[in-house]
C-alpha positions as a Markdown table, in Angstrom:
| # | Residue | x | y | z |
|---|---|---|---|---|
| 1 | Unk | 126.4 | 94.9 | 78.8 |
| 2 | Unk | 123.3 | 96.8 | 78.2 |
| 3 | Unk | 121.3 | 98.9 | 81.3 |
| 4 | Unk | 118.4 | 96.3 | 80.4 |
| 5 | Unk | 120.3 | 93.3 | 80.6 |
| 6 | Unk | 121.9 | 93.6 | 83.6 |
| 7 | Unk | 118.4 | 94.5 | 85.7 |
| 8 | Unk | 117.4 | 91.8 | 83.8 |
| 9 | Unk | 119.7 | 89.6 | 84.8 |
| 10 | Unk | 119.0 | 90.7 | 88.2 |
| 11 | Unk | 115.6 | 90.0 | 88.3 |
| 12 | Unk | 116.2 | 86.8 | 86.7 |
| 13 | Unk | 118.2 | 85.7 | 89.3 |
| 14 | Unk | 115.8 | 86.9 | 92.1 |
| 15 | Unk | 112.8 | 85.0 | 90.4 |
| 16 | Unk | 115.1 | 81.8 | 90.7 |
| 17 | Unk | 115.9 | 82.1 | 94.4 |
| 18 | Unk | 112.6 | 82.6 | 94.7 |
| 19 | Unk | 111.4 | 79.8 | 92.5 |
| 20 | Unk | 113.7 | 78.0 | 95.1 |
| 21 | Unk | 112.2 | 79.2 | 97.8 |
| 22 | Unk | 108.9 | 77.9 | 98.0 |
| 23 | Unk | 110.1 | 74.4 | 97.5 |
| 24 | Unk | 110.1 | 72.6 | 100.7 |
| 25 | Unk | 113.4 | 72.5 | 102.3 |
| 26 | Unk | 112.4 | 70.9 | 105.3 |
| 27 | Unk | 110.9 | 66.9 | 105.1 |
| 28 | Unk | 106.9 | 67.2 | 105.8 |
| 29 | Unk | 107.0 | 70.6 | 106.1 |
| 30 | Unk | 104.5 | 71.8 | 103.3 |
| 31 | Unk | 101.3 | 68.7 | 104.7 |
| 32 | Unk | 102.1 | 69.4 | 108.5 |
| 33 | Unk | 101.2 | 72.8 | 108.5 |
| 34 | Unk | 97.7 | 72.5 | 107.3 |
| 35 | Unk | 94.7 | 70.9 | 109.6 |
| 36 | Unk | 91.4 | 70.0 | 108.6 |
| 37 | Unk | 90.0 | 71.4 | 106.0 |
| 38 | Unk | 92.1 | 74.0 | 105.2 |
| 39 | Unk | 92.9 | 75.6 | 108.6 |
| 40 | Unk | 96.4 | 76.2 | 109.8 |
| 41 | Unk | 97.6 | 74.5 | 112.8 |
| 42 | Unk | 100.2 | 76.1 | 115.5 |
| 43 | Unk | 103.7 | 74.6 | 115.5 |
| 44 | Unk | 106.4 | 74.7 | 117.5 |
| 45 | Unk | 109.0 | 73.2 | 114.8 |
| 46 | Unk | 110.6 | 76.4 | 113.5 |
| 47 | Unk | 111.9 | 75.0 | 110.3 |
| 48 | Unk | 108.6 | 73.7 | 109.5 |
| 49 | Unk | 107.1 | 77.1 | 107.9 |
| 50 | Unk | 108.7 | 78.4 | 104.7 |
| 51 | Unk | 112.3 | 80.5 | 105.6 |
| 52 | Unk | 110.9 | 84.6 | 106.0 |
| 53 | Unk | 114.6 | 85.6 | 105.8 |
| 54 | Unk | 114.8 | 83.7 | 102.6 |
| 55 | Unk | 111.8 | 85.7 | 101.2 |
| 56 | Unk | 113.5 | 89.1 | 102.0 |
| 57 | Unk | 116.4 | 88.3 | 100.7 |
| 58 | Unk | 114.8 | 88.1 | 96.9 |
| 59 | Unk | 112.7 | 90.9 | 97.7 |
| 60 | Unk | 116.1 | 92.9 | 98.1 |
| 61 | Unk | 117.4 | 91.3 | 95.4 |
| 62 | Unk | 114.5 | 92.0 | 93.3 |
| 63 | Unk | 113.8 | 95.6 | 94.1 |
| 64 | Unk | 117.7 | 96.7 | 94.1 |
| 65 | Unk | 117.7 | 95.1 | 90.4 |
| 66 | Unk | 115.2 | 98.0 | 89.5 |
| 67 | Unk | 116.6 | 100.6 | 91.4 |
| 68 | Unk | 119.9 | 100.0 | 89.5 |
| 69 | Unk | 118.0 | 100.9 | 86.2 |
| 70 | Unk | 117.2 | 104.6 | 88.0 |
| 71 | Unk | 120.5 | 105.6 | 89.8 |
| 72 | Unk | 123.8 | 107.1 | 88.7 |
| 73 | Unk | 127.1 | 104.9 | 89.1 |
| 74 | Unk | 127.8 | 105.1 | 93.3 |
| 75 | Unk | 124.4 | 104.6 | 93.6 |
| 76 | Unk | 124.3 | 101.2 | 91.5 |
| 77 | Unk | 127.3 | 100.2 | 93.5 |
| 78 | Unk | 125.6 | 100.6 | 96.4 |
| 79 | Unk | 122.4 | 99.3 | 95.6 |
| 80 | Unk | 123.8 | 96.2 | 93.7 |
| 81 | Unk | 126.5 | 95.8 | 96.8 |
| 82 | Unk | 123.6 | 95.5 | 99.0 |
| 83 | Unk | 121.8 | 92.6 | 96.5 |
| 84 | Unk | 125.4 | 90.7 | 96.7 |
| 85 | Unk | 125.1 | 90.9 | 100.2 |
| 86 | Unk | 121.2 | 89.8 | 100.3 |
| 87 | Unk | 122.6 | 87.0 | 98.1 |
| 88 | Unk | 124.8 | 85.8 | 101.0 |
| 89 | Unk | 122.2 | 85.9 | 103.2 |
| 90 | Unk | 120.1 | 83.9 | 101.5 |
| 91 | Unk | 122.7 | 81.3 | 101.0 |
| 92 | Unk | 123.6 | 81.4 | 104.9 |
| 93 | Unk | 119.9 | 80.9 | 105.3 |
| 94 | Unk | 119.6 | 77.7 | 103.2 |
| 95 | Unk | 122.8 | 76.6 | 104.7 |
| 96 | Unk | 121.2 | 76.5 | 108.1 |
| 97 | Unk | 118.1 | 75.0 | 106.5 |
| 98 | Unk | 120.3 | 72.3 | 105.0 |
| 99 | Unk | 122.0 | 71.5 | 108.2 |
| 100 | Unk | 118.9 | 71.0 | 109.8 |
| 101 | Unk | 117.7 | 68.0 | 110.6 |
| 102 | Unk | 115.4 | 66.5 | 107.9 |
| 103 | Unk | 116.2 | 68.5 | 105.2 |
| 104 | Unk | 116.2 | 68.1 | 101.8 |
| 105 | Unk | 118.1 | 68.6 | 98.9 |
| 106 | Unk | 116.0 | 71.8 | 97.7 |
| 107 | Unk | 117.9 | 73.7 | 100.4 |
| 108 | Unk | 121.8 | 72.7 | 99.3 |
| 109 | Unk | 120.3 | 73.7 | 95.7 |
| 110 | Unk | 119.5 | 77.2 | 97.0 |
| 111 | Unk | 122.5 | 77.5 | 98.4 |
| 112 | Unk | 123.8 | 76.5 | 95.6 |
| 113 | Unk | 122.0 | 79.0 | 92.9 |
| 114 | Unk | 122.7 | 81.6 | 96.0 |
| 115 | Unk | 126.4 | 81.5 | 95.5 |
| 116 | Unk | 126.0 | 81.3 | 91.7 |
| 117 | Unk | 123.5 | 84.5 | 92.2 |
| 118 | Unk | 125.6 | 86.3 | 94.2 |
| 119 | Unk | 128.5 | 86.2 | 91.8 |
| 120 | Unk | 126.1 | 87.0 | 88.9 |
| 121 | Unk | 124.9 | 90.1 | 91.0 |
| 122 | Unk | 129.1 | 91.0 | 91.4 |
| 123 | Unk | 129.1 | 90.8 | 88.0 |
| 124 | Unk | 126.5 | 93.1 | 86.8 |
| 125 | Unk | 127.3 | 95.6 | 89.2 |
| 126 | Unk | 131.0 | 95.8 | 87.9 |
| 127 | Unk | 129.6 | 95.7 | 84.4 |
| 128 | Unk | 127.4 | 98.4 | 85.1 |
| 129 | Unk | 130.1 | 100.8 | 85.1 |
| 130 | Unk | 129.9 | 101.7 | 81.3 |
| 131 | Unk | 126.1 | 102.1 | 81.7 |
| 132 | Unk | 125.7 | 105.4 | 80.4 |
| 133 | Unk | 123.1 | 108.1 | 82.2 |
| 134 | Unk | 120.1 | 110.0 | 80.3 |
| 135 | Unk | 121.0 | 113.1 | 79.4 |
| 136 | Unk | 116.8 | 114.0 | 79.2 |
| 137 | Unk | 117.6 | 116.6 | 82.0 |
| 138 | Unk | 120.9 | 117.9 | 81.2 |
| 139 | Unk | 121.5 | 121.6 | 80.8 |
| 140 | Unk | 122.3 | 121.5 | 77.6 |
| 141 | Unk | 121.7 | 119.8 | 74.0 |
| 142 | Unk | 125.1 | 120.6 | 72.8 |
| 143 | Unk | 128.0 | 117.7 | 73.3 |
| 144 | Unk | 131.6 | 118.4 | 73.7 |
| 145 | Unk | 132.3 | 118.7 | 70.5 |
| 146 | Unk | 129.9 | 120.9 | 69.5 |
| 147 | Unk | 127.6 | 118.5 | 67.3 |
| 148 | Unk | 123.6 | 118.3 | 68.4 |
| 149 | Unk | 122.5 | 115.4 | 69.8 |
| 150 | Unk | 118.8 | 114.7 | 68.4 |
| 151 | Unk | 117.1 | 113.2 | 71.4 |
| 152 | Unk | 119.1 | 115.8 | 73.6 |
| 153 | Unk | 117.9 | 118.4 | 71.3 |
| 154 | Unk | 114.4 | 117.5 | 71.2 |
| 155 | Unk | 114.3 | 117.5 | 75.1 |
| 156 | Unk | 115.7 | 120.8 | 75.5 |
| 157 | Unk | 113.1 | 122.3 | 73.1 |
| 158 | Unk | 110.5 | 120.6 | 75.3 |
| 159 | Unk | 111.9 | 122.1 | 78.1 |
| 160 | Unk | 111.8 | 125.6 | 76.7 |
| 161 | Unk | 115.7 | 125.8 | 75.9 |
| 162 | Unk | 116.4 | 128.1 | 73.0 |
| 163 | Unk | 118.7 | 125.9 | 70.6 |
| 164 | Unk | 120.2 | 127.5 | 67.5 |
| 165 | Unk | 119.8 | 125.0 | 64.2 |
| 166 | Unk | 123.2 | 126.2 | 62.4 |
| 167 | Unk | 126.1 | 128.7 | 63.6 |
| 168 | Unk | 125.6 | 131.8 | 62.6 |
| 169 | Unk | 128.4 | 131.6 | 59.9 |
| 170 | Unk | 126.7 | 129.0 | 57.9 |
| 171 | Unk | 124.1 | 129.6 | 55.5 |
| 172 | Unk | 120.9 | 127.1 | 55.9 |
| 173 | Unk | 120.0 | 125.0 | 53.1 |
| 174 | Unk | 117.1 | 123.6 | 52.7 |
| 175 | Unk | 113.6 | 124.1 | 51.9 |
| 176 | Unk | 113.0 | 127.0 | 54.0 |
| 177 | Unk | 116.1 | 128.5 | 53.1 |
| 178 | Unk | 115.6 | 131.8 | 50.9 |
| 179 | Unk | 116.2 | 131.6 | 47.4 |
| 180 | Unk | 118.2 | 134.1 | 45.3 |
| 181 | Unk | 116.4 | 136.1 | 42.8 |
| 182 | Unk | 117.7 | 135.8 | 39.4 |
C-alpha cells in the first residue's frame, strides 16, 4: 500500500463516521431543538443535541490521517494508534447513544462502521510500515551502492551540494565530452 492510499483510506473513513454523525441518533432530536422561526430553544434532554464527543472523534481521525502522510515510522504508529483509539471512542459513544432510550438505528450503524473503521485504521498503520521516507533532505545524493539517484541528485544541487557526474576514472561521453584531434 501506497503513502496516498492509506491517508486516503483514513480520511475516507473519517468522512464516513462523520457522514454518520449528523444523522439523528436520537427519535425527535433534529425538529425539537429548533423554536420559532429559526431560534434554538434550551433543553434539558442531553441526547437531544448531536454527540460532541462523536464530532472529535472524526476530527482526530481525520487530522491523524494527514499527519501520517508527514511523519517517519514511530511517529505514524503513534499518530495512527491514537486514530484506532478515537475509533473506539466513537463506537463507545454511539453505543451509549444506541442504548438510550429512543434511539434509532443510525446510532447501531455508527457503531457499526466504528468498529469496521477502527480495524481499517489497524490496518493502515501496520501497512504503513513499508512506506518509504523522502530523501529531499538527506545528506547525500549517493545510495548505497554507489549509483545516483535523479531526484536525490537534483535536490542536493538545489541545496548547494557539490555532486560529481562520473568517477574520476571514467572518461565522459557525450556531447560535451572533448573530441580527439585527428
Amino acid at each position: 500500500m501506497t503513502k496516498s492510499r492509506g491517508v486516503l483510506i483514513v480520511l475516507v473513513i473519517a468522512a464516513a463516521l462523520w457522514a454518520l454523525t449528523i444523522s439523528a441518533w436520537q427519535a425527535g432530536a433534529g425538529g425539537d431543538t429548533l423554536g420559532p422561526t429559526g431560534v434554538a430553544k434550551v433543553t434539558e434532554d442531553a441526547s437531544s443535541q448531536a454527540s460532541p464527543v462523536a464530532t472529535a472523534c472524526v476530527a482526530i481521525i481525520a487530522v491523524s490521517g494527514l499527519l501520517a502522510a508527514m511523519l517517519g515510522r514511530i511517529g505514524r504508529f503513534v499518530v495512527l494508534g491514537l486514530a484506532g483509539i478515537a475509533g473506539i471512542g466513537y463506537g463507545i459513544t454511539a453505543l451509549s447513544a444506541a442504548s438510550a432510550p429512543g434511539a434509532t438505528s443510525w446510532a447501531i450503524i455508527a457503531a457499526v462502521a466504528a468498529g469496521i473503521g477502527a480495524i481499517g485504521i489497524i490496518w493502515v498503520a501496520v501497512a504503513s510500515d513499508g512506506w518509504t521516507n523522502s530523501n529531499r533532505y538527506a545528506r547525500t545524493a549517493e545510495s548505497a551502492g554507489g549509483e545516483f539517484d535523479s531526484a536525490a541528485t537534483w535536490d542536493a544541487l538545489s541545496r548547494g551540494d557539490d555532486v560529481e557526474d562520473a568517477p574520476d576514472d571514467e572518461e565522459p561521453n557525450g556531447p560535451d565530452a572533448e573530441r580527439d584531434s585527428k
